[in-house]
C-alpha positions in Angstrom: 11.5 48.5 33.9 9.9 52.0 35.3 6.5 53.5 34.4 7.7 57.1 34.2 5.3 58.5 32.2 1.1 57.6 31.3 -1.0 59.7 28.7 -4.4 59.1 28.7 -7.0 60.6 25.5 -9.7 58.5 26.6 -10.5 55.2 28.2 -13.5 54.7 30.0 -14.6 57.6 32.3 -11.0 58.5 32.1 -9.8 61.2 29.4 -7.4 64.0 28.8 -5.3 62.8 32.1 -1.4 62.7 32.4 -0.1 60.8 35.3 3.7 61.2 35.5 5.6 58.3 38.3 8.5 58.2 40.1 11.0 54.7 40.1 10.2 53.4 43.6 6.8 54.2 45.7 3.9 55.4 43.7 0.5 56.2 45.7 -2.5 56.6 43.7 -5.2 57.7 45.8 -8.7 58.0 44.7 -12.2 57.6 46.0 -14.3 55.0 44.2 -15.6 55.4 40.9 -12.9 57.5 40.8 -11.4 55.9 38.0 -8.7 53.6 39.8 -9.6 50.5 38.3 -10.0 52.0 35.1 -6.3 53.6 35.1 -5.3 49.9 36.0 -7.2 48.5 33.3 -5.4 50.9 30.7 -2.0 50.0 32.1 -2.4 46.6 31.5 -4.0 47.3 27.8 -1.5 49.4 27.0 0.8 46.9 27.5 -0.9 43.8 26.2 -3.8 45.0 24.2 -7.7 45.0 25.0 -9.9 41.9 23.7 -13.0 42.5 21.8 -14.1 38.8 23.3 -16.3 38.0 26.4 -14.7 35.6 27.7 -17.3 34.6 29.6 -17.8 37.9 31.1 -21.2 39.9 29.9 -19.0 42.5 28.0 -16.1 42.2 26.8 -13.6 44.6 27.8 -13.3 46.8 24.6 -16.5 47.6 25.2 -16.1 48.2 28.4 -14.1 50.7 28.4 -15.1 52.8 25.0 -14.5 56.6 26.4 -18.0 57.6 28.2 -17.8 61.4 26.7 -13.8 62.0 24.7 -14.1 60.7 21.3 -10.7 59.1 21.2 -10.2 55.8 22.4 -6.5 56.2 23.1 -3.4 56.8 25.5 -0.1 56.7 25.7 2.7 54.8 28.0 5.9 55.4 28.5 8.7 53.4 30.4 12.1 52.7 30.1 13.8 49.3 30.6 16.9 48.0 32.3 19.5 48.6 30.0 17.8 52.2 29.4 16.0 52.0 26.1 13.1 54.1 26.4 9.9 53.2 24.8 7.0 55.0 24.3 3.4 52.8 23.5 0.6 54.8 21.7 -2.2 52.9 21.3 -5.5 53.8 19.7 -7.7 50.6 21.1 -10.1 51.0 17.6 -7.1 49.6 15.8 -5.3 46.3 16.7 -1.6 47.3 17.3 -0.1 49.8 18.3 2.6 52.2 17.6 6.2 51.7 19.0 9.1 54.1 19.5 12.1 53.0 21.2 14.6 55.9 21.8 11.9 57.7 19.3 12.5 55.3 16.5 9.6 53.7 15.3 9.9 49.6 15.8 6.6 48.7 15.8 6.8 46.5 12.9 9.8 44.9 14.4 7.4 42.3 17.3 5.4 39.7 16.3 1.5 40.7 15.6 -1.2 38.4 16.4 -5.1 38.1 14.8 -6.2 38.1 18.6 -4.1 40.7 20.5 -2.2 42.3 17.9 1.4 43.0 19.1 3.0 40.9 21.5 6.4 43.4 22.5 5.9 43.8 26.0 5.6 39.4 26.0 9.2 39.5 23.6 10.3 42.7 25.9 10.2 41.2 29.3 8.9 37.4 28.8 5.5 37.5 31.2 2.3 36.7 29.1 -1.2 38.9 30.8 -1.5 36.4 32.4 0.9 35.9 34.7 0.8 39.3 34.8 -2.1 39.5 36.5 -1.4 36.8 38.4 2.3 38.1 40.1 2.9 41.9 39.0 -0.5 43.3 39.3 -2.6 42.2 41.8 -6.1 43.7 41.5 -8.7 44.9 43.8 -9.9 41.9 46.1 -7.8 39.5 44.2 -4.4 39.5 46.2 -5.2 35.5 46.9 -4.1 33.3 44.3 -6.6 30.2 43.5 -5.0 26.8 43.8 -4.8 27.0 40.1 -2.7 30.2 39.8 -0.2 28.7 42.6 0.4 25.9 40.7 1.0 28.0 37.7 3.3 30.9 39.4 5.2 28.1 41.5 5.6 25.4 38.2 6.1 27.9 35.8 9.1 30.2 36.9 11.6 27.5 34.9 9.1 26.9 32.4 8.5 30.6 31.6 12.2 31.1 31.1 12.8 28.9 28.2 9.5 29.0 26.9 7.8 32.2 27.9 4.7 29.9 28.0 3.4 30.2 31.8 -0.1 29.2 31.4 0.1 25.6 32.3 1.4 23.8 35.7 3.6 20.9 36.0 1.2 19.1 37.0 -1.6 19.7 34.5 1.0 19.6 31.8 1.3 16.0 32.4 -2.2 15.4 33.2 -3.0 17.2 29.5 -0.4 15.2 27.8 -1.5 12.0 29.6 -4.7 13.0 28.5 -3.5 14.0 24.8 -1.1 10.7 25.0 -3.9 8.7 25.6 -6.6 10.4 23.0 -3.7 10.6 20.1 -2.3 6.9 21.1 -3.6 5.2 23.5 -2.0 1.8 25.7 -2.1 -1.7 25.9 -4.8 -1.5 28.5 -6.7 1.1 26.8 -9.2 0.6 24.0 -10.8 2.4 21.1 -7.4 4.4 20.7 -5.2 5.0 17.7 -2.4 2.5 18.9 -5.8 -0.1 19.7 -7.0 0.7 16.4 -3.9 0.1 14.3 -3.2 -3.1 16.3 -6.5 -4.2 16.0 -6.1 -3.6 11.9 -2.7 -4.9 11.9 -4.2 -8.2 13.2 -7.1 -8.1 11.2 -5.0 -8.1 8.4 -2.2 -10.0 8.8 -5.1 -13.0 10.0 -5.9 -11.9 6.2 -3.0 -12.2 4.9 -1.9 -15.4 5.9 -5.6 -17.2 4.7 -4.4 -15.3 1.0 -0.9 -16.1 1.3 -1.7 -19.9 0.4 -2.6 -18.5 -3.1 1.0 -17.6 -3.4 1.9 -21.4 -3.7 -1.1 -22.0 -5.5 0.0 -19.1 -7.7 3.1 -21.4 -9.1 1.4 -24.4 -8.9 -0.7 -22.9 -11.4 1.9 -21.6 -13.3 3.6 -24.9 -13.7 0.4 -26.6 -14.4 -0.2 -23.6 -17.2 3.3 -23.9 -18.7 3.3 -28.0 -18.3 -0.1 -27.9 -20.3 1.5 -25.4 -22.8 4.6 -27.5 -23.6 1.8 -30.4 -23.8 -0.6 -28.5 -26.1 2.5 -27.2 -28.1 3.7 -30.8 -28.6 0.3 -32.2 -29.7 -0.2 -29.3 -31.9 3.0 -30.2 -33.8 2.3 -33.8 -33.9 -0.8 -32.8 -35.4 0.7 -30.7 -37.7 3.2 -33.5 -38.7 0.5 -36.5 -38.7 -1.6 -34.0 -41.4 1.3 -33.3 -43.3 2.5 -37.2 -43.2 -1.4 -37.6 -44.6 -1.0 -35.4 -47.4 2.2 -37.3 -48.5 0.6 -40.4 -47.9 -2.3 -39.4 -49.6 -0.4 -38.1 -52.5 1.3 -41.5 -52.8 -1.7 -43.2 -52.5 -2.2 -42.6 -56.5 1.0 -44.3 -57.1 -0.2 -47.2 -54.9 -3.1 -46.9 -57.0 -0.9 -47.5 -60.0 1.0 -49.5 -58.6 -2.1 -52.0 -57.9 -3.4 -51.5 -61.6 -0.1 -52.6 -62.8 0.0 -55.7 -60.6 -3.4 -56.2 -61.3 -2.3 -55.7 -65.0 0.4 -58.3 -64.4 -2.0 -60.6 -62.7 -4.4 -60.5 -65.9 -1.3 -60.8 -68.3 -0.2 -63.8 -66.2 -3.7 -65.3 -66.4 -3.8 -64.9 -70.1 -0.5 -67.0 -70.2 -1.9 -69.7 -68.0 -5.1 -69.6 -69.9 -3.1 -69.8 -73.5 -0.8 -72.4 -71.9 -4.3 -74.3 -70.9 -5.3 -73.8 -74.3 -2.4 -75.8 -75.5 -2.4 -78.1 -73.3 -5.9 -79.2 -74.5 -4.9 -78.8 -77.9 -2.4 -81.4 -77.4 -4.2 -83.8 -75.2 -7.3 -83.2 -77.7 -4.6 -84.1 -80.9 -3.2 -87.3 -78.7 -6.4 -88.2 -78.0 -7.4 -88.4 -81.5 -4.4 -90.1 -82.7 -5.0 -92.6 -80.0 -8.3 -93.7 -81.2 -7.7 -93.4 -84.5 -4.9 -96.0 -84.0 -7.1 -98.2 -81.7 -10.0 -98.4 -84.8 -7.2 -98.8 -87.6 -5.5 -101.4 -85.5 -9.0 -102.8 -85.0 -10.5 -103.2 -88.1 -6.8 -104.6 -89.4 -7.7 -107.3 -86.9 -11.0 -107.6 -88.8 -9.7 -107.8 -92.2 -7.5 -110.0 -91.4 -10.1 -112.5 -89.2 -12.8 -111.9 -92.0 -10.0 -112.3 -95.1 -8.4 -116.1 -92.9 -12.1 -116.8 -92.3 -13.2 -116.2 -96.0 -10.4 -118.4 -97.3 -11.3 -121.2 -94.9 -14.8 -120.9 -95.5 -14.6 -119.5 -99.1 -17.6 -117.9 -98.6 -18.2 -114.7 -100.8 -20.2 -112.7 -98.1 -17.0 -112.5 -96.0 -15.5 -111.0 -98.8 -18.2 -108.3 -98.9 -17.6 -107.8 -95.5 -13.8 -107.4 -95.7 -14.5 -105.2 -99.0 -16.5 -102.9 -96.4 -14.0 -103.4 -93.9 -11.4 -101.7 -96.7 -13.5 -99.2 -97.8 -13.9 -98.5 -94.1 -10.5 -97.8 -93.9 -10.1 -96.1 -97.1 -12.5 -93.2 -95.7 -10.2 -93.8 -92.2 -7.6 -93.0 -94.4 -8.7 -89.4 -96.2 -10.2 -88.3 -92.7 -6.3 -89.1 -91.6 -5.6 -86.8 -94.1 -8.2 -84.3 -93.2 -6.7 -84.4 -89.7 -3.5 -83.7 -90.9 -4.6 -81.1 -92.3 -5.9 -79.9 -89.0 -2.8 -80.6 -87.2 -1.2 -78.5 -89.4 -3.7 -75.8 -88.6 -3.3 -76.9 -84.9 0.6 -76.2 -85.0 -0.3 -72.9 -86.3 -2.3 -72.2 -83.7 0.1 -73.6 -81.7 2.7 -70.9 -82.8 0.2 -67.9 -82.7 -0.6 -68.4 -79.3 3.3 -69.4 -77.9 3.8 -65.8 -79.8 0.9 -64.0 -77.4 2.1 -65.8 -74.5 5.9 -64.7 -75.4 4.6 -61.0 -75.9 2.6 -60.9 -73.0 5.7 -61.6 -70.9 7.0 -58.7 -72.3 4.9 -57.0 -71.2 4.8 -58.4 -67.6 8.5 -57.4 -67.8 7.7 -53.9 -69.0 5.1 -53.6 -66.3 7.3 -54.7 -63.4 10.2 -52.6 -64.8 7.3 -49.3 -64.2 6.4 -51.3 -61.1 9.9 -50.9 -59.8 10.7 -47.7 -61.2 7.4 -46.4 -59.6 7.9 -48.1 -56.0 11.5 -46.6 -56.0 9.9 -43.6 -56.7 7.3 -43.4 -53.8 10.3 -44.5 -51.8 12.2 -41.4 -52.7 9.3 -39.2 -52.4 8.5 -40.7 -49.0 12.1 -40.5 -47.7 12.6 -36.8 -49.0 9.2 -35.7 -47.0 10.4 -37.2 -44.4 13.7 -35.7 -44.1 12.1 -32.6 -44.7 9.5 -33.0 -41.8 12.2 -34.2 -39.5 14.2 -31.0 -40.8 11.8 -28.5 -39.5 10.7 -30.3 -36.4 13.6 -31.5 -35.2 14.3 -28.8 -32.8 10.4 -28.0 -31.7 10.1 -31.7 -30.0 12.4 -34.9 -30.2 13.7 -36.8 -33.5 12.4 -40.0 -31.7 9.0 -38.7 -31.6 8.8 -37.3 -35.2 10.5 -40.9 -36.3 7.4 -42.8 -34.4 4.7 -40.6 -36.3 6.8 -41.3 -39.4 6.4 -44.8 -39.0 2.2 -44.5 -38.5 0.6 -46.6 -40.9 -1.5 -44.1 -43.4 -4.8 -46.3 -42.5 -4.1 -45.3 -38.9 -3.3 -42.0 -39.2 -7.0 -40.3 -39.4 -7.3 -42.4 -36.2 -4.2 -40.6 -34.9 -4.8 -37.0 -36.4 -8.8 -37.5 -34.5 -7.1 -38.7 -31.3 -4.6 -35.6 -31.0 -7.5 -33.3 -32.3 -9.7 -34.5 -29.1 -6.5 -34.4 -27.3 -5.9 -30.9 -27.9 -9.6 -30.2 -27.0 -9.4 -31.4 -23.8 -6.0 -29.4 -23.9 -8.2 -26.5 -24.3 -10.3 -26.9 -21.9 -8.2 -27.5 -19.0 -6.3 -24.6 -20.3 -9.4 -22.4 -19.6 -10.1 -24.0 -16.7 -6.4 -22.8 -15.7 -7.2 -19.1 -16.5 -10.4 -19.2 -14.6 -8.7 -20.6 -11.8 -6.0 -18.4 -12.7 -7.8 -15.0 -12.4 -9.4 -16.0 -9.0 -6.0 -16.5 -7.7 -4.7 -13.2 -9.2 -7.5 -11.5 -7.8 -6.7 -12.6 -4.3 -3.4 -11.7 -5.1 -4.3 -8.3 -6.1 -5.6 -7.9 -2.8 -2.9 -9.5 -1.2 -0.5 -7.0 -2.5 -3.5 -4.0 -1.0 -3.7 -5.7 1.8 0.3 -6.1 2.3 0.4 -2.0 1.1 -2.6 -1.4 3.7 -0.4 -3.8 6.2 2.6 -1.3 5.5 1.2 1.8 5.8 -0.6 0.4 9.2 2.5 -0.7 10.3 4.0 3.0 9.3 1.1 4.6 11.1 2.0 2.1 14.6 6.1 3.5 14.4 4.7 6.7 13.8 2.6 6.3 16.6 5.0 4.9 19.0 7.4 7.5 17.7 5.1 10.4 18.8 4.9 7.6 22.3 8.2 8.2 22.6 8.1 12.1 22.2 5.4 12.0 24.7 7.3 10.0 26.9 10.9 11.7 26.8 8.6 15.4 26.8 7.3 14.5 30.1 11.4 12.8 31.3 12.4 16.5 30.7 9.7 18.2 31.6 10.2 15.7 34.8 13.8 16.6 35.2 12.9 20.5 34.9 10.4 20.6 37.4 13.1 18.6 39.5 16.0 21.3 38.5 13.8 24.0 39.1 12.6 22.7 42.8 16.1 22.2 44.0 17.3 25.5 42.2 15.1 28.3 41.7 12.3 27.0 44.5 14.9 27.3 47.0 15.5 31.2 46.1 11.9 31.8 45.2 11.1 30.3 49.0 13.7 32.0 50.6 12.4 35.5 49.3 8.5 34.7 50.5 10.0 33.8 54.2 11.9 37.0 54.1 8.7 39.0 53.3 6.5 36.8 55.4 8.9 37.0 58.2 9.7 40.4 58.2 5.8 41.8 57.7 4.8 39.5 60.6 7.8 40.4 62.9 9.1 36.8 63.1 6.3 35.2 64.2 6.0 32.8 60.7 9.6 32.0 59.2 9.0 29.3 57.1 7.2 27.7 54.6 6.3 25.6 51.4 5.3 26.0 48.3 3.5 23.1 46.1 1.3 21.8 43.9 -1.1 21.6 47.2 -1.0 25.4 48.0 1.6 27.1 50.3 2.0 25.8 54.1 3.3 27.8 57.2 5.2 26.5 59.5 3.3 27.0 63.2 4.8 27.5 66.1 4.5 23.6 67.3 6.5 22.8 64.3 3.5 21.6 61.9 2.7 22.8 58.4 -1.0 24.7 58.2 -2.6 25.1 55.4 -2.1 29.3 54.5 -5.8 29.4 54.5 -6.6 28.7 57.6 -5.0 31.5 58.6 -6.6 35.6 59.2 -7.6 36.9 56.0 -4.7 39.5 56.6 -2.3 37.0 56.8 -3.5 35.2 53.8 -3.1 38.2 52.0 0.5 38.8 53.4 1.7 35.3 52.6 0.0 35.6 48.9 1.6 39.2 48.6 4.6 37.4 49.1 4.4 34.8 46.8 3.6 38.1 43.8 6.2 39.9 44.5 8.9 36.8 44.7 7.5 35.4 41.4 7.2 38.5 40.0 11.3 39.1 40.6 11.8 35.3 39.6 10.1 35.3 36.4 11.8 38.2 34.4 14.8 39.2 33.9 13.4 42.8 33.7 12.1 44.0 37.3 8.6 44.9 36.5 6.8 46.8 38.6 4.7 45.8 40.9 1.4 47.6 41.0 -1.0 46.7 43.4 -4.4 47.4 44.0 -6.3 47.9 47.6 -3.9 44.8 48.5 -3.4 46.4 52.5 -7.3 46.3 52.8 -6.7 43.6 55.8 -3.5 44.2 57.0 -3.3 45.6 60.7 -0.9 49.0 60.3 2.1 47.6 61.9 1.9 44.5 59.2 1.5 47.6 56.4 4.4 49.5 57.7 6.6 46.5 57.9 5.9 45.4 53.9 6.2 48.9 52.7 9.1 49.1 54.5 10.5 45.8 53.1 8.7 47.1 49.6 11.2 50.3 49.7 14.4 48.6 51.0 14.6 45.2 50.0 12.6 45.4 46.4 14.5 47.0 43.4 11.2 46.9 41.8 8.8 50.5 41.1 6.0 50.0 43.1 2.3 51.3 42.3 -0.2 51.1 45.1 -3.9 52.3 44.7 -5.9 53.4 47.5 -8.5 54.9 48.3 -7.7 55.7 52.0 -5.1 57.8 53.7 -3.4 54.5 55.2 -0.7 53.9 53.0 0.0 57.6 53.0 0.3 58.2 56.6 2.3 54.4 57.2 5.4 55.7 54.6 5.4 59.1 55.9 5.8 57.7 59.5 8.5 55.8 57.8 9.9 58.7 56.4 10.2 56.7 53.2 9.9 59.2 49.9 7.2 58.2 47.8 4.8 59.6 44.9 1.6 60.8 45.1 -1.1 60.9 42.3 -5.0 61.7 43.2 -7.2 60.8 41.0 
């Protein structure tokens, strides 16, 4: 890449300047507050923008540089890269982006814009951020040393900066940062208070939770059984019940046959008794009537004997008053005689009596035979009844609990099924309430299974959130391998170049005298001529400056594939004028890159003329 031409409206104290440059030396000589730093500043800006921010600094650089008298805050660049595109950069610094013609075609909106910048095409043109701009390419008044910091940066971030274009952050405090982010995001075994802490933490927490509600899961069936156990038992005892009321309706119903049944045999039993009674009754008549006849006989054959004792007696005596006495005797038996008639009579009455009440008993068993014929019609027909409600019972229960069980409450006796019916109704009570006490229990062990299945969900997602977090371990992990295996590649294949290149410089500024040296995370070492490694600063200030001149320009050729030039600012202020001849020198022959030095002295001047090297000069 070459500068060739800037155009500047106004920028600072600068305005309505046009500085044109050639490809390799460029001298811009000025006294101070001549406006050097200022033409560097708008280099820089045209290239990368100017922030509006502080940054810590009292003004920000906008602000800064707002044009002291021109009322445009503006300028142009123009350069033309390796492969010969030509670009040309007009920025007006009140607005965030500028406008971009490449081989006068406008392509401005063809590089990616940020909120804080605006465009980023020389970052996309050439890879190197402002940054490590500022801290290779241009090296700024007083600032030719690089802080520990910005050697860890140029040195780690030559392989870095080629497949990321991200230079801002060392090897070293790249894996410091993402220890440090790998710690805050997860966290160790060791550590505590982390994300990886904290899920394990919950995870045990609970799964300690889990396993105290997991017991409800057995419970859980146990209760179920229980609950469907009870509910075949209060099903069973409801239709027991149900049969044991219907068997009582039947039974009750046949109760009023019973009923008649017992009036009929009571009806029987009174007939019966009214035979016995009218057998009795002629049983008496006839002992009463033998009776009679006996004594009748007993007084007949009695007072025969007295006639005839009185009648022998008279005739032996011949005396008249026995005569009188057997008349009376006669007569006796003359009335004996009509009341034998009389009771004749009665006999005859008694035989009719006799008759009349052989008839009522004859009837009355008639009767009895009419009454046990209903008797047996009627048992036969409870029977049937009976047997028919039974068969219809067993017909509709027969497949809701077994015919053995229906044929046992079947056979209940009716005075002991109330008994029954009042046991299953207390049975079913109790039914009840251990059925409630089921559902309470029930509902408390749903509930902690409700949160067992949250808890198991919470376990999940936890256990989601430790892979994710061991995942992004992982990342972290095989990040810093390759970031590992970089840094190594880079160290055994552009270090070696990159060191090479700073020996050469080094080595041929400071005729030979220092040939070698390293370049770490610990700062760059010279090799003395004992052998040992010194530290670079405890070296002159000219040869600090020398040796970090070096490092610029090496990682500014290592760092781009474009050769950017390399503009430097007051960077000889040390050197002795041998050292300054040798680097220009080395700057003309052995750099491809256009150089830009700012001076305010004749010293640079006076050192390339003696080497009769061509160069460009611009006063300010």
């Amino acid at each position: 890449m070459i500068i060739n031409k800037l155009k500047i409206n106004g920028f600072g104290k600068l305005e309505n300047k046009e500085i044109e440059l050639n490809d390799k030396i460029n001298i811009i000589k000025g006294d101070n507050e001549s406006g050097k730093s200022t033409l560097l500043k708008f280099i820089s800006s045209s290239l990368y923008g100017i922030s509006r921010n502080k940054n810590g600094k009292d003004i920000s650089d906008y602000d800064k540089y707002i044009p002291w008298n021109a009322d445009e805050f503006s300028g142009k660049i123009t350069y033309h890269v390796d492969n010969g595109d030509k670009y040309e950069i007009y920025n007006d610094f009140r607005k965030k982006s500028p406008q971009i013609y490449k081989n006068k075609e406008d392509v401005s909106d063809k590089f990616k814009i940020t909120k804080s910048k605006g465009s980023e095409f020389f970052i996309e043109q050439t890879g190197i951020t402002e940054d490590m701009f500022f801290s290779t390419c241009l090296s700024e008044q007083g600032k030719v040393e690089l802080d520990k910091n910005s050697q860890n940066t140029v040195m780690q971030k030559l392989s870095n900066i080629i497949s990321t274009g991200n230079e801002n952050i060392s090897y070293k405090k790249t894996i410091e940062k993402i220890n440090k982010k790998q710690l805050q995001e997860i966290g160790t075994d060791r550590s505590s208070g982390r994300p990886i802490n904290i899920v394990n933490s919950k995870i045990e927490e609970l799964e300690n939770k889990i396993k105290q509600i997991e017991i409800y899961k057995d419970k859980k069936y146990e209760i179920e059984e229980e609950k469907n156990n009870l509910a075949v038992d209060i099903n069973e005892s409801k239709i027991e019940l149900e049969i044991l009321r219907k068997i009582k309706i039947i039974k009750e119903k046949n109760l009023i046959n019973n009923e008649k049944l017992n009036i009929l045999d009571n009806e029987i039993d009174g007939y019966s008794e009214m035979q016995e009674n009218k057998k009795k009754e002629i049983n008496n008549l006839k002992v009463e009537k033998q009776s009679k006849r006996k004594s009748n006989k007993i007084i007949y054959a009695i007072l025969i004997l007295l006639i005839i004792l009185i009648t022998i007696m008279s005739f032996i005596m011949n005396k008249p008053l026995i005569l009188i006495i057997n008349a009376l005797i006669i007569s006796v038996l003359c009335i004996l005689f009509l009341k034998d008639k009389k009771t004749k009579i009665v006999n005859k009455r008694y035989k009719e009596n006799l008759t009349k009440i052989n008839e009522n008993i004859e009837r009355l068993e008639e009767i009895k035979k009419l009454k046990m014929i209903e008797i047996d019609k009627l048992e036969k027909e409870i029977q049937e009844n009976e047997t028919l409600e039974n068969e219809k019972i067993k017909k509709e229960f027969l497949h809701k609990i077994s015919k053995e069980k229906i044929e046992d409450i079947l056979s209940t006796k009716y005075e002991k099924i109330v008994d029954k019916i009042n046991e299953k109704e207390a049975q079913i009570s109790e039914y009840s309430v251990s059925e409630k006490k089921i559902e309470v229990s029930n509902e408390d062990v749903n509930k902690n299974l409700e949160n067992l299945v949250c808890l198991e969900e919470e376990l999940d997602k936890l256990y989601e959130e430790k892979e994710e977090l061991i995942n992004k371990n992982n990342i972290y992990n095989l990040v810093k391998q390759n970031l590992e295996e970089a840094y190594k590649e880079m160290q055994s294949n552009i270090t070696p170049e990159f060191i090479i290149e700073i020996q050469n410089i080094i080595s041929k500024s400071t005729n030979n005298k220092y040939n070698k040296c390293i370049v770490d995370e610990d700062g760059i070492k010279i090799e003395v001529e004992n052998g040992s490694y010194m530290n670079v600063n405890r070296l002159s200030q000219g040869t600090i400056d020398l040796i970090y001149l070096a490092l610029r320009i090496s990682a500014a050729r290592s760092m781009s594939d474009e050769l950017i030039p390399i503009i430097l600012d007051e960077s000889f202020a040390y050197y002795d004028k041998n050292r300054m001849k040798n680097i220009i020198k080395y700057l003309n022959e052995k750099c491809n890159n256009q150089i830009i030095i700012f001076t305010c002295t004749s010293r640079e001047c006076e050192a390339i003329e003696e080497e009769k090297i061509e160069y460009n000069l611009v006063n300010l």
